[in-house]
Every structure is written in structure tokens, then in C-alpha cells.
MDTraj code that builds the backbone (N, CA, C; nanometers):
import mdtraj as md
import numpy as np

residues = "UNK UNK UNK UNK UNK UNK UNK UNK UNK UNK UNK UNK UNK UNK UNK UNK UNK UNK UNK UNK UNK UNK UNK UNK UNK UNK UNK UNK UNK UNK UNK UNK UNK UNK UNK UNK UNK UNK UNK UNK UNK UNK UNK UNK UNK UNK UNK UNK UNK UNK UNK UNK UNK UNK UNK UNK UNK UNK UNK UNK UNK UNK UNK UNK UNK UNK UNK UNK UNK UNK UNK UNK UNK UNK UNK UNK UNK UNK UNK UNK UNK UNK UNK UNK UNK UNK UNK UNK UNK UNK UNK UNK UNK UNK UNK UNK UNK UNK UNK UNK UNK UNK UNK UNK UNK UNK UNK UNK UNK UNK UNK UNK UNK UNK UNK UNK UNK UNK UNK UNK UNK UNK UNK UNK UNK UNK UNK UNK UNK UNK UNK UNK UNK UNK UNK UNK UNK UNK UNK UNK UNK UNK UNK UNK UNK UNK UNK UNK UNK UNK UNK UNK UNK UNK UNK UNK UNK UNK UNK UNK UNK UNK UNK UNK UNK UNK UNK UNK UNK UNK UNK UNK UNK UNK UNK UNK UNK UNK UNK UNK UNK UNK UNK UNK UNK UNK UNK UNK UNK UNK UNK UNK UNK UNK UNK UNK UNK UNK".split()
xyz = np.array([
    [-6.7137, 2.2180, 10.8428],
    [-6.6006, 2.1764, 10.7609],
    [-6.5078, 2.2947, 10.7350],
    [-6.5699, 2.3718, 10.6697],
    [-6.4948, 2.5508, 10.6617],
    [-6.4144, 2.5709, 10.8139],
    [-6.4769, 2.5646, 10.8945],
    [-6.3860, 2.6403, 11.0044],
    [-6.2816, 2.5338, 11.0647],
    [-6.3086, 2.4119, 11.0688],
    [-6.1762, 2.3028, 11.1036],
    [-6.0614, 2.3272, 10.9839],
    [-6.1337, 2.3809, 10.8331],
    [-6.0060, 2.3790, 10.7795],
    [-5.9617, 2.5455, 10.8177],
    [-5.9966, 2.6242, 10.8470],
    [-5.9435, 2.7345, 10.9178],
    [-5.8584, 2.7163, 11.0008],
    [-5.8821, 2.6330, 11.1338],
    [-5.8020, 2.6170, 11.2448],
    [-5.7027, 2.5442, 11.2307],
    [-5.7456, 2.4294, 11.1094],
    [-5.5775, 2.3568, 11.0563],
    [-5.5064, 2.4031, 10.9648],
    [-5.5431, 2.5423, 10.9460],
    [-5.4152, 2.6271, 10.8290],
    [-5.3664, 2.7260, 10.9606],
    [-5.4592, 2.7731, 11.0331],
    [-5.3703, 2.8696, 11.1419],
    [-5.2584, 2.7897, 11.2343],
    [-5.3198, 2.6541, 11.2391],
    [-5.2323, 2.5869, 11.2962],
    [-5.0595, 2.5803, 11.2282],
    [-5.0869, 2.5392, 11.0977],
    [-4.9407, 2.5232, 11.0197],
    [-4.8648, 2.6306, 11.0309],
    [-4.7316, 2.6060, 11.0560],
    [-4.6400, 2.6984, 11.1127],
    [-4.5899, 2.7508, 10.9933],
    [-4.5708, 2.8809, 11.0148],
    [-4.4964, 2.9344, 10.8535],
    [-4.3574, 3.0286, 10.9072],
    [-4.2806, 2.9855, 10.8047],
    [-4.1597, 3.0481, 10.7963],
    [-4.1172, 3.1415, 10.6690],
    [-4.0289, 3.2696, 10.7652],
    [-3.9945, 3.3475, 10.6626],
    [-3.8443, 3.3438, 10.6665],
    [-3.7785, 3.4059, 10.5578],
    [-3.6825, 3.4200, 10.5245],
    [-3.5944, 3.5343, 10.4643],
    [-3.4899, 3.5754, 10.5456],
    [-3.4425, 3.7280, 10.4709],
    [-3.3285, 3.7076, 10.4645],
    [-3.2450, 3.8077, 10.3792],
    [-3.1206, 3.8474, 10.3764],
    [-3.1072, 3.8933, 10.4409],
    [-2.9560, 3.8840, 10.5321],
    [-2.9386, 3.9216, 10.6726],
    [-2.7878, 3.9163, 10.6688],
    [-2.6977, 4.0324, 10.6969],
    [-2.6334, 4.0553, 10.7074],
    [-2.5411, 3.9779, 10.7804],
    [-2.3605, 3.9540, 10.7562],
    [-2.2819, 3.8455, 10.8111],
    [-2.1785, 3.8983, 10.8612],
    [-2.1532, 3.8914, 10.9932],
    [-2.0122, 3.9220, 11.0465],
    [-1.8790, 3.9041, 10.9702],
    [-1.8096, 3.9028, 11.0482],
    [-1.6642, 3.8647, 10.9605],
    [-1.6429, 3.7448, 11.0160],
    [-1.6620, 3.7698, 11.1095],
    [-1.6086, 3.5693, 11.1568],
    [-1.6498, 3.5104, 11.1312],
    [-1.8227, 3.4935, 11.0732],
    [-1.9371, 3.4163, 10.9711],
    [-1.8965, 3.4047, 10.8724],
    [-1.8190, 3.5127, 10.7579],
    [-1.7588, 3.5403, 10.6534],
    [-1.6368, 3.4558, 10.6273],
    [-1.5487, 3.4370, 10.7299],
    [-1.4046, 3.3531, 10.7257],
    [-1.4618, 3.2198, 10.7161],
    [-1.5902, 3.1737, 10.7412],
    [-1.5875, 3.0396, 10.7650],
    [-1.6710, 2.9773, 10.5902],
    [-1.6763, 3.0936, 10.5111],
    [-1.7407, 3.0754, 10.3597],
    [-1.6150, 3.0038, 10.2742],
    [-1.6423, 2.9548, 10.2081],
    [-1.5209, 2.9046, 10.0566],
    [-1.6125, 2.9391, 9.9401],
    [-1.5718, 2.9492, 9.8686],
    [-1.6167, 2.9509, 9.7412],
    [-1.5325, 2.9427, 9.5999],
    [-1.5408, 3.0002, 9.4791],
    [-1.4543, 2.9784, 9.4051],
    [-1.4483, 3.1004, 9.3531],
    [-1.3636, 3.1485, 9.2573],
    [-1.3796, 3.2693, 9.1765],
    [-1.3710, 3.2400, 9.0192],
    [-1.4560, 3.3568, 8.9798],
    [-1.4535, 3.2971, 8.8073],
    [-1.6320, 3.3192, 8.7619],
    [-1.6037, 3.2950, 8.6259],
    [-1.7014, 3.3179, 8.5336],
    [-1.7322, 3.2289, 8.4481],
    [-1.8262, 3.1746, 8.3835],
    [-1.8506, 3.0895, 8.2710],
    [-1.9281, 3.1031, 8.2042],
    [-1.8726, 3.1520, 8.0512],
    [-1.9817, 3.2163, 7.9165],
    [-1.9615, 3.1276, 7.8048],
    [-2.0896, 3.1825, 7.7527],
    [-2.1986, 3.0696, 7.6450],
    [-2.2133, 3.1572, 7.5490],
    [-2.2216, 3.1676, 7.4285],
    [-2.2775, 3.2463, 7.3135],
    [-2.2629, 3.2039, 7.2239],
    [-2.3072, 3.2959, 7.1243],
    [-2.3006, 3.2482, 6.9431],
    [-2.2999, 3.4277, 6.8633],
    [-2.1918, 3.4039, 6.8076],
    [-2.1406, 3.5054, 6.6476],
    [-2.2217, 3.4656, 6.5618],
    [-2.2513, 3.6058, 6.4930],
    [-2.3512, 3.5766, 6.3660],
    [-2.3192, 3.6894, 6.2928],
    [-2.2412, 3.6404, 6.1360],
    [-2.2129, 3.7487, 6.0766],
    [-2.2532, 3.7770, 5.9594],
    [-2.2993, 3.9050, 5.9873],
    [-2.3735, 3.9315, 5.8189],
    [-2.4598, 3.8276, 5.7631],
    [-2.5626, 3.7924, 5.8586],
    [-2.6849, 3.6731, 5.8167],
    [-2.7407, 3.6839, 5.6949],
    [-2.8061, 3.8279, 5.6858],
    [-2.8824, 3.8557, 5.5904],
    [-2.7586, 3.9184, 5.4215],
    [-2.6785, 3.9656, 5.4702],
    [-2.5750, 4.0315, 5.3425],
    [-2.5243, 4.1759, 5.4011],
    [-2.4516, 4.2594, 5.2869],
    [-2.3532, 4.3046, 5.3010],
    [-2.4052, 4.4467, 5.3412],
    [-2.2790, 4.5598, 5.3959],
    [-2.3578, 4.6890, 5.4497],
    [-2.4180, 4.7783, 5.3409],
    [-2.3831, 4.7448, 5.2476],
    [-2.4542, 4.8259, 5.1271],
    [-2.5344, 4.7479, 5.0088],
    [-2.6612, 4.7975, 5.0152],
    [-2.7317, 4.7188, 4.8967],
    [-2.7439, 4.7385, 4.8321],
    [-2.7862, 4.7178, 4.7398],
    [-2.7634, 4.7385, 4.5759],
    [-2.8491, 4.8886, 4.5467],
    [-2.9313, 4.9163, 4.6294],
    [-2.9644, 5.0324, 4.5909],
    [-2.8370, 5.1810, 4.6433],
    [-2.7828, 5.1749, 4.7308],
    [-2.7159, 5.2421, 4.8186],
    [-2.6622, 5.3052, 4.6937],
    [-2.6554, 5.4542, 4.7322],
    [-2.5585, 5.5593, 4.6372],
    [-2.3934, 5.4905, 4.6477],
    [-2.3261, 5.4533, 4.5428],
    [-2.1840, 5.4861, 4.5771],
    [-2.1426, 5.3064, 4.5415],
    [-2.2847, 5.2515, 4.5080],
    [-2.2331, 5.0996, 4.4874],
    [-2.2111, 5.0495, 4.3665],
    [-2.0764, 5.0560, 4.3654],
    [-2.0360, 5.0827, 4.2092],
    [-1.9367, 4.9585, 4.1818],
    [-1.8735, 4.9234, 4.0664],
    [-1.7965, 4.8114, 4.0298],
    [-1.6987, 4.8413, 4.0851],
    [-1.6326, 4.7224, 4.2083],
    [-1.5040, 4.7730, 4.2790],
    [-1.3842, 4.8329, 4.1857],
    [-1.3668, 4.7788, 4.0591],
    [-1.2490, 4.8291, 4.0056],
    [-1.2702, 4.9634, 3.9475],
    [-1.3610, 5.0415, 3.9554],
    [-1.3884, 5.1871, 3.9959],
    [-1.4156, 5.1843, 3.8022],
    [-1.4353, 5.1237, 3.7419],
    [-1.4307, 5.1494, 3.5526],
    [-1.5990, 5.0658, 3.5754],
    [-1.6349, 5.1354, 3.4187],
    [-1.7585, 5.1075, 3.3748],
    [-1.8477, 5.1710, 3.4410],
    [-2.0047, 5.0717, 3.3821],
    [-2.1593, 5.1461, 3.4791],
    [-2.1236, 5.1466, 3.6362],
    [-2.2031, 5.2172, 3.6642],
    [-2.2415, 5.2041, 3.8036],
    [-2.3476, 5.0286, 3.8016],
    [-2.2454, 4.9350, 3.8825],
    [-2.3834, 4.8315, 3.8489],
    [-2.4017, 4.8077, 4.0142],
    [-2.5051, 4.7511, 4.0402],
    [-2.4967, 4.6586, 4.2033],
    [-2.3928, 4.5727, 4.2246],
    [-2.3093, 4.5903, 4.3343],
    [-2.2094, 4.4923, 4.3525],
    [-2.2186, 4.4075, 4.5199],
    [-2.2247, 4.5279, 4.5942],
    [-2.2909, 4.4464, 4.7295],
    [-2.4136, 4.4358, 4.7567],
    [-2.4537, 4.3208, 4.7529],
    [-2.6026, 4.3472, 4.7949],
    [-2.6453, 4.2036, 4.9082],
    [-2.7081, 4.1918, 4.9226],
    [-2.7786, 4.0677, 5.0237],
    [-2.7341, 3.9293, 5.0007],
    [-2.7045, 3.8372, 5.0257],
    [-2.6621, 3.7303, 4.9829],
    [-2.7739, 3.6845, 4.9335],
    [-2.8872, 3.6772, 4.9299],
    [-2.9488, 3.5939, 4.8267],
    [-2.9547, 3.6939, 4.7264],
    [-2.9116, 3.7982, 4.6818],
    [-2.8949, 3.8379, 4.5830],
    [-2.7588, 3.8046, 4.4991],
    [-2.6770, 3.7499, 4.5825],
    [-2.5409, 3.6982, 4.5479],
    [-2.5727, 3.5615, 4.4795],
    [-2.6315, 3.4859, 4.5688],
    [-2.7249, 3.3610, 4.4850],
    [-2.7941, 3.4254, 4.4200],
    [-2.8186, 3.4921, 4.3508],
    [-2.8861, 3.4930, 4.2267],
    [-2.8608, 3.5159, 4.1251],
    [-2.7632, 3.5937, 4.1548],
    [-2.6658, 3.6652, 4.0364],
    [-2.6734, 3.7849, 4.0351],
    [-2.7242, 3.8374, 4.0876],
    [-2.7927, 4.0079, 4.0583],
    [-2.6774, 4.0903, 4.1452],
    [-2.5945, 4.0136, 4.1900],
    [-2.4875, 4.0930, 4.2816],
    [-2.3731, 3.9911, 4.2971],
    [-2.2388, 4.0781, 4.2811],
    [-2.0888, 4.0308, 4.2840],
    [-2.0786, 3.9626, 4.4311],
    [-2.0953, 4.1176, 4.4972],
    [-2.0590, 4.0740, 4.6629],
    [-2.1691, 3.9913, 4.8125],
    [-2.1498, 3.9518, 4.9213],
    [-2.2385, 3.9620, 5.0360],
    [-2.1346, 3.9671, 5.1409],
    [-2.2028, 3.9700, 5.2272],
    [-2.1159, 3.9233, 5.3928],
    [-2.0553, 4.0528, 5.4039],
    [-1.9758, 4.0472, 5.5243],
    [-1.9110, 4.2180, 5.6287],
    [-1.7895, 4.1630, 5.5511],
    [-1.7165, 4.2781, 5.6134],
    [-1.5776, 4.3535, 5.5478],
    [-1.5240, 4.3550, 5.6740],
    [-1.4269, 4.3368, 5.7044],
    [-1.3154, 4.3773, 5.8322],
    [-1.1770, 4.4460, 5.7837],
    [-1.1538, 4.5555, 5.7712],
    [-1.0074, 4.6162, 5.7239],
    [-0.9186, 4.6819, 5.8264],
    [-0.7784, 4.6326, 5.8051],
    [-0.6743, 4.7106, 5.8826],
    [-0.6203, 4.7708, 5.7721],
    [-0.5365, 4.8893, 5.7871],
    [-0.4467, 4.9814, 5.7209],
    [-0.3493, 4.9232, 5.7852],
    [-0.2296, 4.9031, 5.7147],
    [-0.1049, 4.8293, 5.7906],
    [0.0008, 4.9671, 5.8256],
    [-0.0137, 5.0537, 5.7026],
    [0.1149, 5.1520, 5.7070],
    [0.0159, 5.2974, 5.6865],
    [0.1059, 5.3956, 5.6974],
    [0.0764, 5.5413, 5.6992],
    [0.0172, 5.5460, 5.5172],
    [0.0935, 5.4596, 5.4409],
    [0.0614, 5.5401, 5.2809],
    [0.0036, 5.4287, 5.2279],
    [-0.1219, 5.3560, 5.3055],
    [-0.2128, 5.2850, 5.2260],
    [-0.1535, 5.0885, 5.2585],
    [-0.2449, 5.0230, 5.1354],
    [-0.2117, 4.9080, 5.1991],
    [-0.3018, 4.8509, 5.3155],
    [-0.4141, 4.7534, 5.2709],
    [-0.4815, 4.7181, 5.3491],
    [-0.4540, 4.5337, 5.3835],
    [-0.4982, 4.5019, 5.4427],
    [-0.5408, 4.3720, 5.4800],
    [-0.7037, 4.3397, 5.5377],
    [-0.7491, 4.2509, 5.4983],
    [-0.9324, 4.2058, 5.5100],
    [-0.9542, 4.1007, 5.5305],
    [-1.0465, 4.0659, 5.5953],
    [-1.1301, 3.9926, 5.6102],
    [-1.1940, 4.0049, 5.5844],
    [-1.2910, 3.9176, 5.4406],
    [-1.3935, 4.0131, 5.3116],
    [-1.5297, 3.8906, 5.3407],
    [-1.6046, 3.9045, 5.2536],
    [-1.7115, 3.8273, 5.2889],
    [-1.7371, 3.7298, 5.3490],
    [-1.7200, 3.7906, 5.5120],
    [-1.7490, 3.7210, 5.6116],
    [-1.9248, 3.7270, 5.6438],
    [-1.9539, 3.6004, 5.6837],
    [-2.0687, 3.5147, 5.7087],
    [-2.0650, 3.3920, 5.7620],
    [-2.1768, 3.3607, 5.8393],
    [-2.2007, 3.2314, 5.9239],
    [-2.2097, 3.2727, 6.0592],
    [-2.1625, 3.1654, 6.1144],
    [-2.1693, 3.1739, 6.2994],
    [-2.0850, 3.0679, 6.3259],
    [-2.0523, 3.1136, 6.4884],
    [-1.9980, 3.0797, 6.5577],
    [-2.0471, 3.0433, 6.7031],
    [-2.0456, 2.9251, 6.7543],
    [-2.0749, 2.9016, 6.8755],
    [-2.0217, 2.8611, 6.9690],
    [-2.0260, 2.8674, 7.0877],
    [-1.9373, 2.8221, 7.1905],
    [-1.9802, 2.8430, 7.3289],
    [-1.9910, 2.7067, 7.4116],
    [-2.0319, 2.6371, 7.5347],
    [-1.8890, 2.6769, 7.6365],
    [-1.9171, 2.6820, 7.7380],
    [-1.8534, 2.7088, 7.8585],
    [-1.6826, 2.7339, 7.8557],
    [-1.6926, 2.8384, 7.7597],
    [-1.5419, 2.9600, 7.8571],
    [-1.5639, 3.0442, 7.9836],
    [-1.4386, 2.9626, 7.9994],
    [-1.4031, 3.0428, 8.1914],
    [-1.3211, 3.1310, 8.1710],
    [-1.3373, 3.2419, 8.2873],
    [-1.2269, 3.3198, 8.3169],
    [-1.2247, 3.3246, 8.4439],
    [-1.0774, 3.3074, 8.4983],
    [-1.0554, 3.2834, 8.7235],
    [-0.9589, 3.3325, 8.6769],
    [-0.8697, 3.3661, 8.8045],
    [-0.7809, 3.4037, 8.8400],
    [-0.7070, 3.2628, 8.9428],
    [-0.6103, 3.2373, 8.9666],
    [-0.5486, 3.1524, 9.0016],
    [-0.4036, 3.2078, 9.0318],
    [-0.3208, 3.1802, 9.1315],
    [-0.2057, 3.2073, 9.1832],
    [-0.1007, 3.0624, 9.1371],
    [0.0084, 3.0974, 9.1020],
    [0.1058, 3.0328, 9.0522],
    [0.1784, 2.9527, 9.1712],
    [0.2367, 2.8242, 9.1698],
    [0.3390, 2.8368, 9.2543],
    [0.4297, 2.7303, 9.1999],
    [0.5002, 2.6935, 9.2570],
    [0.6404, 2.6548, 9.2166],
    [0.5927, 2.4861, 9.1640],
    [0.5350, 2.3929, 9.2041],
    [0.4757, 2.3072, 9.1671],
    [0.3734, 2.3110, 9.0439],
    [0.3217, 2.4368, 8.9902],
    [0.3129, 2.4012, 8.8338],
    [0.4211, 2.3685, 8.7415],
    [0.3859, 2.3318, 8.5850],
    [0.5026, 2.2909, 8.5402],
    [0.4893, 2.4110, 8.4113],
    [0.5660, 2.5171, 8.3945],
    [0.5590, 2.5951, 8.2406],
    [0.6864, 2.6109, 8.2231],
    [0.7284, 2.4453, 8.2258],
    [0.9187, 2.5089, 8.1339],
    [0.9548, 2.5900, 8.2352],
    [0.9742, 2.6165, 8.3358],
    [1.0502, 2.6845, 8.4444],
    [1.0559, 2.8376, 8.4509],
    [0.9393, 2.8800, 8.3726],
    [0.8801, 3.0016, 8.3687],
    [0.8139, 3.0051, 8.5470],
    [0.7675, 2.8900, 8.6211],
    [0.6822, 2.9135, 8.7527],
    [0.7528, 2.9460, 8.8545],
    [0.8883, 2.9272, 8.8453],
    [0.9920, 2.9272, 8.9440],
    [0.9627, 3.1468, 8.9461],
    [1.0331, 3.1997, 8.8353],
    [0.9699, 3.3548, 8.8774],
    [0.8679, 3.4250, 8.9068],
    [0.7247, 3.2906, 8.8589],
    [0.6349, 3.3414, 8.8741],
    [0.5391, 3.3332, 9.0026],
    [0.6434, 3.2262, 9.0865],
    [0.5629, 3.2014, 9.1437],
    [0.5251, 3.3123, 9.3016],
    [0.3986, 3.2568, 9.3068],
    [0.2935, 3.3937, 9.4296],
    [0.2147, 3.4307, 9.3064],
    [0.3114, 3.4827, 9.1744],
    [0.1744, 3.5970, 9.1180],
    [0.0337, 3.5281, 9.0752],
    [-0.0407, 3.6152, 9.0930],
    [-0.1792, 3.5495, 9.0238],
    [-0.1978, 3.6179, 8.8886],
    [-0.2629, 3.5589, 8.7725],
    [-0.2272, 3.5102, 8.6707],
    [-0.4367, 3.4987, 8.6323],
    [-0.4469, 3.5083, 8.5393],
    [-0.5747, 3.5538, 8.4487],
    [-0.5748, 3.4244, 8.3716],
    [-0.6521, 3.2727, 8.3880],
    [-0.6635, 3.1795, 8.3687],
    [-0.8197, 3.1652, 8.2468],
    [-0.7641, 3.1727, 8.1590],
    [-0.8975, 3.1216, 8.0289],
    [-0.8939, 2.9979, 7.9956],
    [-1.0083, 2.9454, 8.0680],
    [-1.0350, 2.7510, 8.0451],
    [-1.1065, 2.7476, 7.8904],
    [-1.0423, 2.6826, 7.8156],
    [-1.0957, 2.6840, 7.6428],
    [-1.2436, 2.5791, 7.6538],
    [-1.2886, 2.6961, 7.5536],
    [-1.5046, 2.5994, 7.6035],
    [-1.4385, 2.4357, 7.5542],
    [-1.4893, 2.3531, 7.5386],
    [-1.4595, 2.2132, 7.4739],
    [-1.5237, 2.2101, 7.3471],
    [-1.6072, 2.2831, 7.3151],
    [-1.6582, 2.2717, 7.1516],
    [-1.6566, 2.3997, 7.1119],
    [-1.6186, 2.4185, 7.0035],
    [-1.6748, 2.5666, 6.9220],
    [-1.7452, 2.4900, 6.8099],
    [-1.8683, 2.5374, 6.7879],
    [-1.9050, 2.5105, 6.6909],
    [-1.9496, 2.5945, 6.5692],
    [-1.9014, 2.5797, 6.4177],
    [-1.9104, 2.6523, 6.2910],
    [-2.0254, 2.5935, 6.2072],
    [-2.0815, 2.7212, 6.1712],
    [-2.2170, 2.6939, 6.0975],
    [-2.2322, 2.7876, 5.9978],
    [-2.1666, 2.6995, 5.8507],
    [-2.1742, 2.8112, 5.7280],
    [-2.0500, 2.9636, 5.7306],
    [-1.9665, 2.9187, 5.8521],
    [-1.8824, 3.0429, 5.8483],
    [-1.7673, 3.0531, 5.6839],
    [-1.7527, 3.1261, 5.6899],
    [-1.6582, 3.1780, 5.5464],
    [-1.5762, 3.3053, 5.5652],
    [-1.4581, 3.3164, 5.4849],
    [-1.4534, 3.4565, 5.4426],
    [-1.3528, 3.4731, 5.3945],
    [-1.2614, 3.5347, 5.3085],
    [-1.1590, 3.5359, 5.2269],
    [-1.0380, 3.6269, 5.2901],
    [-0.9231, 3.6237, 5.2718],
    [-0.8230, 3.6881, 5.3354],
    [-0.7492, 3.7841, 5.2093],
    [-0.7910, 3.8710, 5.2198],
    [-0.7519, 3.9847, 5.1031],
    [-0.6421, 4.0791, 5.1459],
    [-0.5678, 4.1070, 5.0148],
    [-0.4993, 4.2464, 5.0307],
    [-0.5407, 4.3699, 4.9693],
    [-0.5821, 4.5022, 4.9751],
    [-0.6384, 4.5545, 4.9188],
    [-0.5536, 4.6929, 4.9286],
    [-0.5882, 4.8215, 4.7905],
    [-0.5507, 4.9249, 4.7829],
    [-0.6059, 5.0564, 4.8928],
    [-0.7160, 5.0355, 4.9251],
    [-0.7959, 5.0775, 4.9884],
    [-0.9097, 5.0140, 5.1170],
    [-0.9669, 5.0902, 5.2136],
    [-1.0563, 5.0272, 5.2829],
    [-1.2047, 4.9422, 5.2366],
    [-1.2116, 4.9949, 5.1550],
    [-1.3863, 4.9674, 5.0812],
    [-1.4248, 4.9725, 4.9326],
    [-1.4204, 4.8768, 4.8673],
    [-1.4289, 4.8244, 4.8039],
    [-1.5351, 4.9726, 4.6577],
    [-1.5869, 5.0419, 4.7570],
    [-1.6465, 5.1738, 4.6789],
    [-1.5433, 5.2643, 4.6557],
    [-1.4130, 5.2909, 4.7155],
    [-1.3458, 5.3888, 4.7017],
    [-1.2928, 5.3417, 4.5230],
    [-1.2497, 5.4826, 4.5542],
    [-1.1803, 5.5078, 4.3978],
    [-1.0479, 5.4505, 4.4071],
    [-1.0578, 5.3930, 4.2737],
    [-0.9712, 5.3116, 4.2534],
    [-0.8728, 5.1913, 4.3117],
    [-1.0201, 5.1307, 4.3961],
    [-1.0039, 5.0363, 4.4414],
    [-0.9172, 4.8715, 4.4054],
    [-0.8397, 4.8513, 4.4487],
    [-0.8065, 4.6870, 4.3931],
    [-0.7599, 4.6060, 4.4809],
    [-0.8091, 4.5137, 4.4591],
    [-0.7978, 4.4202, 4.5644],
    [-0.7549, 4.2552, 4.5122],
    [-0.6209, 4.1492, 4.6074],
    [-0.6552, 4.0293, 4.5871],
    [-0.6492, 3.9288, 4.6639],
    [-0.6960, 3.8601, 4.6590],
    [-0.7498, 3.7511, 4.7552],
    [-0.6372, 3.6651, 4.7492],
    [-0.5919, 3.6653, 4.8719],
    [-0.5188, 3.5537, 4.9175],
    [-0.5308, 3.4254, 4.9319],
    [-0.6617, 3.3715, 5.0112],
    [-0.6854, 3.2407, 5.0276],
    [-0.8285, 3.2467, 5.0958],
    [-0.9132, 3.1438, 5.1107],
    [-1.0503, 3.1961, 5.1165],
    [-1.0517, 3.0411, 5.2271],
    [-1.1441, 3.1182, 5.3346],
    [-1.1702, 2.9822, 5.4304],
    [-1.3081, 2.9220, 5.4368],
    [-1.3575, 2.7945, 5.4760],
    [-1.5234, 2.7797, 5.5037],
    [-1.4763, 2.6558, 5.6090],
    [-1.5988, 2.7332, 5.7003],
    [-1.6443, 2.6125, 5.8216],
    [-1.7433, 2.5332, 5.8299],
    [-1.7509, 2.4298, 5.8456],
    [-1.8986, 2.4129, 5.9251],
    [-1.8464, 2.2411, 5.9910],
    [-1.8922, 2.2631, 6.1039],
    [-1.8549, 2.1415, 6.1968],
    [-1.8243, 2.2248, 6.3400],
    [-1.7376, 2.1278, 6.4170],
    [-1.6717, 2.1303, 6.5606],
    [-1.5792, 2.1001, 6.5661],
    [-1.5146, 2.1965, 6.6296],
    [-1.3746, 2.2008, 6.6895],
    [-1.3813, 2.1333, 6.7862],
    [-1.3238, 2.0114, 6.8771],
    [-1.2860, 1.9924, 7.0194],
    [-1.1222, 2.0825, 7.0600],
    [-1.1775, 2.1190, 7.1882],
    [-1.0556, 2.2022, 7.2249],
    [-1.0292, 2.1403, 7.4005],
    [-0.8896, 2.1686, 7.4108],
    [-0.9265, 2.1532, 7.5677],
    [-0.7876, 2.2572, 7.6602],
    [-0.7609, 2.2533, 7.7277],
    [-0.6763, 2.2990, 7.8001],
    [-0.7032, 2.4644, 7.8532],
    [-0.6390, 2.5240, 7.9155],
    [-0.6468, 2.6568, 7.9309],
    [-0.5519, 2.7692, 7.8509],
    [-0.5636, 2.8685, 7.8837],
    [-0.4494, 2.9873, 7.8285],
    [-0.4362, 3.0419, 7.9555],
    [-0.2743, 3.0627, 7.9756],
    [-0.3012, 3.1925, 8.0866],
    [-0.2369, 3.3369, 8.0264],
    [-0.2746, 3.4202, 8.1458],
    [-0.2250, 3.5762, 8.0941],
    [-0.1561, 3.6441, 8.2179],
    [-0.0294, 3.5980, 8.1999],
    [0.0705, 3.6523, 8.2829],
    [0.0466, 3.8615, 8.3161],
    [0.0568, 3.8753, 8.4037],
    [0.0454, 4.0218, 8.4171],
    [0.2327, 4.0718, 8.4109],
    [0.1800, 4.2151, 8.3720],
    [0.3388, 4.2555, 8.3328],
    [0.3606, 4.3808, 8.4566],
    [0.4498, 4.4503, 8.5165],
    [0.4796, 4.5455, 8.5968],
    [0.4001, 4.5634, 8.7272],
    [0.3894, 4.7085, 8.7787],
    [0.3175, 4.6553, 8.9633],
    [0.2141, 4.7012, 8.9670],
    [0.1008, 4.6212, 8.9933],
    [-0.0376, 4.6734, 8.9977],
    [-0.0732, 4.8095, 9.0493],
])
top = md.Topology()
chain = top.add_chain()
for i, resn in enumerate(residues, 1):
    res = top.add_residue(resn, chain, resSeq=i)
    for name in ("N", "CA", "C"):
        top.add_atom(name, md.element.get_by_symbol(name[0]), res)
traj = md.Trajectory(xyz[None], top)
């Protein structure tokens, strides 16, 4: 029994397979497409803010009184034991101060299949008669994912005296404060015209 099944496995024919190099005239006869397609998820400041309540320097933003905890973890924010949670995002607008923020930011962000291709223009697209000059150039094509989805995102749109809320003599006020949670449907593309000669 052993050796018939010997002679009927030597028998079965086996095949291998390699990467193997392609001419050019093999090469002309390929199509394919060009482009990319990405998937991910933003997650901000899950746990709370960059300074915790123990951190030297975490003091009442309006720079008066004790030193008390002001940023600390968001469930310390739910609890009461702390003013602040979530990241900070600051621009300086001008040379002598003057900020703008994005202040206790938190949640996430998700999002299913953004493309990026490249694509060549020609006179038969339609952009308001922008295609007529554009057309030949190729052009940096972003296909919008079809869902973004928000989970618990937040964060307030501030103007502030300073970058961080520890500096001296800090003040700051809140403009308008946002919260997400749901789905966006989106659809269409963006393109990104190139400017001067490669």
C-alpha cells in the first residue's frame, strides 16, 4: 500500500512558479490603472489633555489665585476634579500675539475609501470652461471616501492671548463650540490643478 502511494505522488506533476522578468513589448501589452485607496481613523486625545493635574506649571488659566489642577484626563473633567481635557491646536496669526484654537479637541474620526490618481484633462470635461486651458495637463484627482464617520468628536473654536493656556496671563474666548457623532455621506471628487513647469 505504502509504495503504490509513493509511485502515485511521484507520478503527480508539480509546478513551479517565479518572477520573471518582462520585455518591453510584453510590457506595452499590460493596462492597468494608477492610484491609491486609504482607510483610517483619527483619535484625539482619548484618554485627556497633555498636562495632568499633577504636571508643574498647571495652574488656573487666568494666571490669579492657587495653583489648582486645570488640565487633567477627561474623566477627571467628569468628575469635577479638573476644568480642562482633550488637545489644544494653536496658530499665532500676527508677529505681536493673538492666537486662534482649536481647544478641547476629542473623539474620532473615520473614513472608508479615499483615492488619490492622477488623470489628464481634456476638452470634453465640463469645469466652467476652466478645461479648455487645461486641457493635456494632468491634474491630482482626490475621490471623497462616501462616509466619514464621527464618534464623540468635539472641540471649541477659541481666541486666545497666548499659546497655552499655562502661560502668564493667559485669556482666552470661545467662540463657538462643535460636537459630532454620526455620518457624513459625501460624494464627488476634488481636483488639484498644478501651477508652473514641472
Amino acid at each position: 500500500m505504502r509504495s503504490n502511494l509513493l509511485i502515485l505522488l511521484l507520478l503527480v506533476p508539480t509546478y513551479s512558479l517565479a518572477l520573471e522578468a518582462m520585455t518591453e513589448d510584453a510590457l506595452e501589452s499590460v493596462s492597468g490603472q494608477n492610484g491609491v485607496q486609504l482607510s483610517g481613523e483619527l483619535t484625539f486625545n482619548e484618554n485627556g489633555g497633555p498636562l495632568l493635574s499633577s504636571d508643574v506649571g498647571n495652574v488656573d488659566p487666568d494666571g490669579a489665585g492657587a495653583m489648582i489642577a486645570t488640565w487633567g484626563t477627561c474623566d477627571e473633567k467628569i468628575a469635577g476634579s479638573v476644568d480642562r481635557c482633550g488637545a489644544r491646536l494653536a496658530v499665532e496669526l500676527n508677529d505681536n500675539g493673538g492666537w486662534v484654537a482649536w481647544d478641547e479637541l476629542t473623539g474620532s474620526v473615520s473614513f472608508e475609501g479615499l483615492t488619490l490618481r492622477t488623470r489628464e484633462i481634456t476638452t470634453t470635461d465640463s469645469f466652467g470652461g476652466d478645461e479648455t486651458s487645461a486641457d493635456g495637463k494632468a491634474v491630482l484627482e482626490i475621490g471623497l471616501p462616501s462616509q466619514v464617520k464621527f464618534k464623540n468628536f468635539a472641540y471649541d473654536v477659541v481666541t486666545s492671548s497666548t499659546g497655552r493656556p499655562t502661560d502668564t496671563g493667559y485669556s482666552q474666548q470661545t467662540r463657538y463650540g462643535i460636537e459630532f457623532n454620526g455620518t457624513v455621506n459625501l460624494e464627488g471628487n476634488l481636483l488639484v490643478f498644478p501651477t508652473g513647469a514641472p
